[in-house]
Every structure is written in structure tokens, then in C-alpha cells.
VOVOPA-586508 format. One record per residue: residue in three letters; chain; x, y, z of N, C-alpha, C in turn; residue number from 1. Coordinates in steps of 0.02 Angstrom, whole numbers, plus 32768, in hexadecimal, padded with zeros to 4 digits. Layout:
% residues N
<residuo ALA, cadena A, n_x X, n_y Y, n_z Z, ca_x X, ca_y Y, ca_z Z, c_x X, c_y Y, c_z Z, num NUM>
...
This chain:
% residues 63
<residuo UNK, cadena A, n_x 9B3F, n_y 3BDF, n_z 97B9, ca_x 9B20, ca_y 3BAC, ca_z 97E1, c_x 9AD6, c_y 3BA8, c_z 97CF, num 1>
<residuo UNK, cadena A, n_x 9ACA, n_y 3B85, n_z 97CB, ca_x 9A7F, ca_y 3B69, ca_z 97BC, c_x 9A58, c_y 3B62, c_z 97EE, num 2>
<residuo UNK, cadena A, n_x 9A10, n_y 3B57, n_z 97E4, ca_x 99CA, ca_y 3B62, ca_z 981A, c_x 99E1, c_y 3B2C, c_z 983E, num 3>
<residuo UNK, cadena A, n_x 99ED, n_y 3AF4, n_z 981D, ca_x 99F3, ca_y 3A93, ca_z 982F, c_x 9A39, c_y 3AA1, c_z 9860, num 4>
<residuo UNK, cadena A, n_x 9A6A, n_y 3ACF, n_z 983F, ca_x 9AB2, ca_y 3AB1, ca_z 986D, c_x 9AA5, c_y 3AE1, c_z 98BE, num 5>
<residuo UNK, cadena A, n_x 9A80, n_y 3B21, n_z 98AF, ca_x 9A69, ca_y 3B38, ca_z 98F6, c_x 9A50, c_y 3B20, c_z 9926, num 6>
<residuo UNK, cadena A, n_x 9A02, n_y 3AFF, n_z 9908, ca_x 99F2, ca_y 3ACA, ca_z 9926, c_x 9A07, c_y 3A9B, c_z 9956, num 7>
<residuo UNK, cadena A, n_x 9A3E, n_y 3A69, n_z 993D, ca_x 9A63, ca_y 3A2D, ca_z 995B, c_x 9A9D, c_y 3A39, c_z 9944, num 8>
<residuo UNK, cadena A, n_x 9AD0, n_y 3A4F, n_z 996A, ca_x 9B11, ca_y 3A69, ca_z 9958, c_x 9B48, c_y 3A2E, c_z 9988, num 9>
<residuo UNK, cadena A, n_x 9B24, n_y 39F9, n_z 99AB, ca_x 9B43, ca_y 39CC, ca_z 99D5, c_x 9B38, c_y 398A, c_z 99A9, num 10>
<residuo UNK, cadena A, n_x 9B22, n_y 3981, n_z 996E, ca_x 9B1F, ca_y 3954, ca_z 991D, c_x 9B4B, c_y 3955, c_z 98F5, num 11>
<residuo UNK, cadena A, n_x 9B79, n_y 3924, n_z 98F5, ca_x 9BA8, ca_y 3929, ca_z 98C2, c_x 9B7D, c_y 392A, c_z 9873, num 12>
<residuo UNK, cadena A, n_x 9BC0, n_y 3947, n_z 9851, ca_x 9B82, ca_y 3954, ca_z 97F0, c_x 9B97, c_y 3902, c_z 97ED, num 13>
<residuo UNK, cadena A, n_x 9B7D, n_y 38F6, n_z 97BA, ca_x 9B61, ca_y 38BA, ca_z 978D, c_x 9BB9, c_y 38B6, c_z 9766, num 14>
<residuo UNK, cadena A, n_x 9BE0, n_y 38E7, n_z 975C, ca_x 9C26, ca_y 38EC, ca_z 9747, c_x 9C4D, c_y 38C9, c_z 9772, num 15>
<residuo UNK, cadena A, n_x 9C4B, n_y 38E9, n_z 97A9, ca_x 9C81, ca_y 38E0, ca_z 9800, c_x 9C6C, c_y 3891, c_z 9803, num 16>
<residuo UNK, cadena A, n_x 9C23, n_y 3887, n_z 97F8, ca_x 9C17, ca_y 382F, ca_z 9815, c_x 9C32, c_y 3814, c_z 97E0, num 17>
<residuo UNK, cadena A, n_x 9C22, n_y 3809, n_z 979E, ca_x 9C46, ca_y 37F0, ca_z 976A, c_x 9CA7, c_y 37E0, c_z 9763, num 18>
<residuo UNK, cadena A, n_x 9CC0, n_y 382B, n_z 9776, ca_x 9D06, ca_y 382D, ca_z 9770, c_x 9D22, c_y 380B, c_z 9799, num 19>
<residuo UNK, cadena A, n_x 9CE4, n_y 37F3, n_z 97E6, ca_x 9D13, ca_y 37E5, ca_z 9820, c_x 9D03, c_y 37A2, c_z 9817, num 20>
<residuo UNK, cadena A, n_x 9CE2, n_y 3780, n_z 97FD, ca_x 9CDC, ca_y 3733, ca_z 97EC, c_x 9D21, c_y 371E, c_z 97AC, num 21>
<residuo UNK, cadena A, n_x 9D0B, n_y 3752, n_z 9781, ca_x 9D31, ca_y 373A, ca_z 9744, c_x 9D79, c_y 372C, c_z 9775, num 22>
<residuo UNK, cadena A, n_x 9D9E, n_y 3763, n_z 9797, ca_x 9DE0, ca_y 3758, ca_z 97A1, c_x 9DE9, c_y 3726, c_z 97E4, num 23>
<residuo UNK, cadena A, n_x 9D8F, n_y 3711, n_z 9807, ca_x 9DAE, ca_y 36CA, ca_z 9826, c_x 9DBC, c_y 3693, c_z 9801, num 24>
<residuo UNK, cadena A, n_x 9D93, n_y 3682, n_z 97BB, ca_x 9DA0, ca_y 3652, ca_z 979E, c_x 9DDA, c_y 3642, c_z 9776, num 25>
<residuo UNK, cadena A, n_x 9DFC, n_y 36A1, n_z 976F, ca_x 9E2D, ca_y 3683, ca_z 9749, c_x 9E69, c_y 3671, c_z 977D, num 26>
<residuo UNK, cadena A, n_x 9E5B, n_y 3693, n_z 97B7, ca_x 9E9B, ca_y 3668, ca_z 97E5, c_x 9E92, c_y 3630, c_z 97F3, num 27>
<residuo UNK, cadena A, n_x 9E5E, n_y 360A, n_z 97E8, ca_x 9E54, ca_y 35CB, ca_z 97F7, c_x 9E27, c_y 35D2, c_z 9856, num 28>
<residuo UNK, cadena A, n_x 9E16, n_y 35FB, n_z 985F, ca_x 9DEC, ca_y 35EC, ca_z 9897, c_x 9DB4, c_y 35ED, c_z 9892, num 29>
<residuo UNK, cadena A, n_x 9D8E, n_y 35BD, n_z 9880, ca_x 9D4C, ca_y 35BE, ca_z 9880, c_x 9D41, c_y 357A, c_z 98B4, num 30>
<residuo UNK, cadena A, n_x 9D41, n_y 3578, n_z 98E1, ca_x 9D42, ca_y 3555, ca_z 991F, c_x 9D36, c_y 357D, c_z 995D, num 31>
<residuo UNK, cadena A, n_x 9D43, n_y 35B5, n_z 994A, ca_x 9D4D, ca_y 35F4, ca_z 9989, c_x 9CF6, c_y 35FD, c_z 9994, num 32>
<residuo UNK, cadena A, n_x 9CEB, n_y 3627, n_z 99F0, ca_x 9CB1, ca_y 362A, ca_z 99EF, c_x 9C9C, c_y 366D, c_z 99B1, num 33>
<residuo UNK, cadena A, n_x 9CCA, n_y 36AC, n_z 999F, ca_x 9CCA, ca_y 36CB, ca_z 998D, c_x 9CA4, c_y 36C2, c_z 9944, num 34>
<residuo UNK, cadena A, n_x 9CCC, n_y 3690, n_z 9924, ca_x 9CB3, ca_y 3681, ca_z 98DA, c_x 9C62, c_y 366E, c_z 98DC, num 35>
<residuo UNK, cadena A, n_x 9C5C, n_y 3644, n_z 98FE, ca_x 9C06, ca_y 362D, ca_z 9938, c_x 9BE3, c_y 366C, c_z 991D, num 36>
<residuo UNK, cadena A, n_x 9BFC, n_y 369A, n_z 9941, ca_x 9BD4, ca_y 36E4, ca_z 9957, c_x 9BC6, c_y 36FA, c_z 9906, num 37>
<residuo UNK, cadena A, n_x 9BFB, n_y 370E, n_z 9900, ca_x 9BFB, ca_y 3731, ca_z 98AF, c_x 9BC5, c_y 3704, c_z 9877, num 38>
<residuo UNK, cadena A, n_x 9BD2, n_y 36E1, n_z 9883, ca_x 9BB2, ca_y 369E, ca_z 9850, c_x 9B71, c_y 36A5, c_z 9852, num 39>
<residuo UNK, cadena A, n_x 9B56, n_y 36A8, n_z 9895, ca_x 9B1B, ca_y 36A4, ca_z 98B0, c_x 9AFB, c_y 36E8, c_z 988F, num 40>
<residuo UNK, cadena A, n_x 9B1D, n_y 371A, n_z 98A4, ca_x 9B01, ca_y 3765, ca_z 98A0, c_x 9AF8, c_y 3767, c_z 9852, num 41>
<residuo UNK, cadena A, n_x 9B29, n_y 3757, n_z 9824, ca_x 9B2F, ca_y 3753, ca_z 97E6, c_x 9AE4, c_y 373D, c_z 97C6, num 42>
<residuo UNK, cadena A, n_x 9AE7, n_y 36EB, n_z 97D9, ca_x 9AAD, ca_y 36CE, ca_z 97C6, c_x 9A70, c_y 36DF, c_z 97CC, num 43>
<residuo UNK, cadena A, n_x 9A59, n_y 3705, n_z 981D, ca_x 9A23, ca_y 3719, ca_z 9824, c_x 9A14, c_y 3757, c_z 97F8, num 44>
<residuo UNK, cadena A, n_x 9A4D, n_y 3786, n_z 97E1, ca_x 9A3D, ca_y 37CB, ca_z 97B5, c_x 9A29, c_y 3799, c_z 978A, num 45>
<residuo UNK, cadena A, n_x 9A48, n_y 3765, n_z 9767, ca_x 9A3A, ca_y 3756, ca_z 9710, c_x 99EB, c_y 372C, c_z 971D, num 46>
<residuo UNK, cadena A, n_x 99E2, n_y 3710, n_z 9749, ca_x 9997, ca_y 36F3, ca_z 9761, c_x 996C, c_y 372A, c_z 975E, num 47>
<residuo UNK, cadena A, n_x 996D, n_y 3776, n_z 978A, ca_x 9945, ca_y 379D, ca_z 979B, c_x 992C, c_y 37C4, c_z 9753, num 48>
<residuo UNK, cadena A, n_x 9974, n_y 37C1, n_z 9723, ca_x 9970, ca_y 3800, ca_z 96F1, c_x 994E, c_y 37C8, c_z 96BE, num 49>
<residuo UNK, cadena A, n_x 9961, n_y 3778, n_z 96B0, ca_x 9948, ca_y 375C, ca_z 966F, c_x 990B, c_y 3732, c_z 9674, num 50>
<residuo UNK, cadena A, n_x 990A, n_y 3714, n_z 96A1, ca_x 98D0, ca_y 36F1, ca_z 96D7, c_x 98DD, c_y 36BE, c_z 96DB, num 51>
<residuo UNK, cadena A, n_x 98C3, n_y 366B, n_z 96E9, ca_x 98D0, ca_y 3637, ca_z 96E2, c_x 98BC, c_y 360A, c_z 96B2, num 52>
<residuo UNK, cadena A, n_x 9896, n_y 361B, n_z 96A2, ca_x 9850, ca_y 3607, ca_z 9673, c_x 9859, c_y 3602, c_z 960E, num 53>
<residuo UNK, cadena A, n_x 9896, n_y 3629, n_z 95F8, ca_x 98B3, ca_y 3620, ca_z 95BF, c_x 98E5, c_y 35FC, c_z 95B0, num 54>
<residuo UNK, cadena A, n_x 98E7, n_y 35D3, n_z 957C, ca_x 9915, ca_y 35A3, ca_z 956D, c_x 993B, c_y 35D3, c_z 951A, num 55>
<residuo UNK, cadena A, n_x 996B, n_y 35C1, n_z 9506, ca_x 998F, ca_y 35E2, ca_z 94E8, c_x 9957, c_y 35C6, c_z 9498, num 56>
<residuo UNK, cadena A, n_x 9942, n_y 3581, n_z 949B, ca_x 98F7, ca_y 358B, ca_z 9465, c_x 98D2, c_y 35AF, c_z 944C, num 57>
<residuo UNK, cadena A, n_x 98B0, n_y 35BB, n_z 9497, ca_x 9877, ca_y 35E8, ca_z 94A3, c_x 9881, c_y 362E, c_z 947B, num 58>
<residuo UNK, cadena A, n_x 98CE, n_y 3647, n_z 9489, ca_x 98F0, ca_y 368D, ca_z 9487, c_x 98EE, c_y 369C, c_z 9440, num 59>
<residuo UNK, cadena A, n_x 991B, n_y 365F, n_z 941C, ca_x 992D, ca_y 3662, ca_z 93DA, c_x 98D7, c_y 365A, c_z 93A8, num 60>
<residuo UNK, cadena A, n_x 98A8, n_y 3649, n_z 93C1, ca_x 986A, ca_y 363B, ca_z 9397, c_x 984B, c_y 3682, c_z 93A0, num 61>
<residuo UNK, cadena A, n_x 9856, n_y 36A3, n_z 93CF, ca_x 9830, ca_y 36EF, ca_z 93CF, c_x 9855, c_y 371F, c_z 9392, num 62>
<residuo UNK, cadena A, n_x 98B0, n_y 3711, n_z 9392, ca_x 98BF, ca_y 3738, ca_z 9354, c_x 98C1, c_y 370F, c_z 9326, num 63>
């Protein structure tokens, strides 16, 4: 266990949110409030970790 999972151990990993979206979409529920939730949580990690502010341009001109 890690410093981070001691920390906040009531946080699903970035795996659990991923796996639990992937298998609403593939049942076809993405209408549910559930998919909402996941989606949301999803998006805000990939917002928090990449920022808003880069365009896939921007990305490719730095390498």
C-alpha cells in the first residue's frame, strides 16, 4: 500500500473508475446516473492530471 492509498482509502484507483465506465458502455448504459458519476470522476482525473490548456498541436510541436 502506498503513502497516497493510506491517505484516501474511500477513492476509487483511476483502474476501478475506468473499468466501471468501460463495462457501462459496453452494456449499453450510458444513460444511467451511474455512468454520469464515473464519467464525471474520469474526466476531472484527466483535466486535473493534463490540464485544459493543451491542444494535441501544442503537444506534438514540443516533441
Amino acid at each position: 500500500m502506498s503513502l497516497n492509498d493510506a491517505s484516501t482509502p474511500h477513492l476509487p484507483s483511476d483502474f476501478t473508475l475506468l473499468e466501471g465506465l468501460y463495462q457501462l458502455v459496453v452494456t449499453g448504459n450510458t444513460e444511467e446516473w451511474e455512468f454520469e458519476r464515473l464519467n464525471k470522476a474520469v474526466y476531472d482525473g484527466l483535466l486535473s492530471t493534463y490540464g485544459e490548456g493543451e491542444s494535441a498541436d501544442q503537444t506534438a510541436s514540443i516533441g
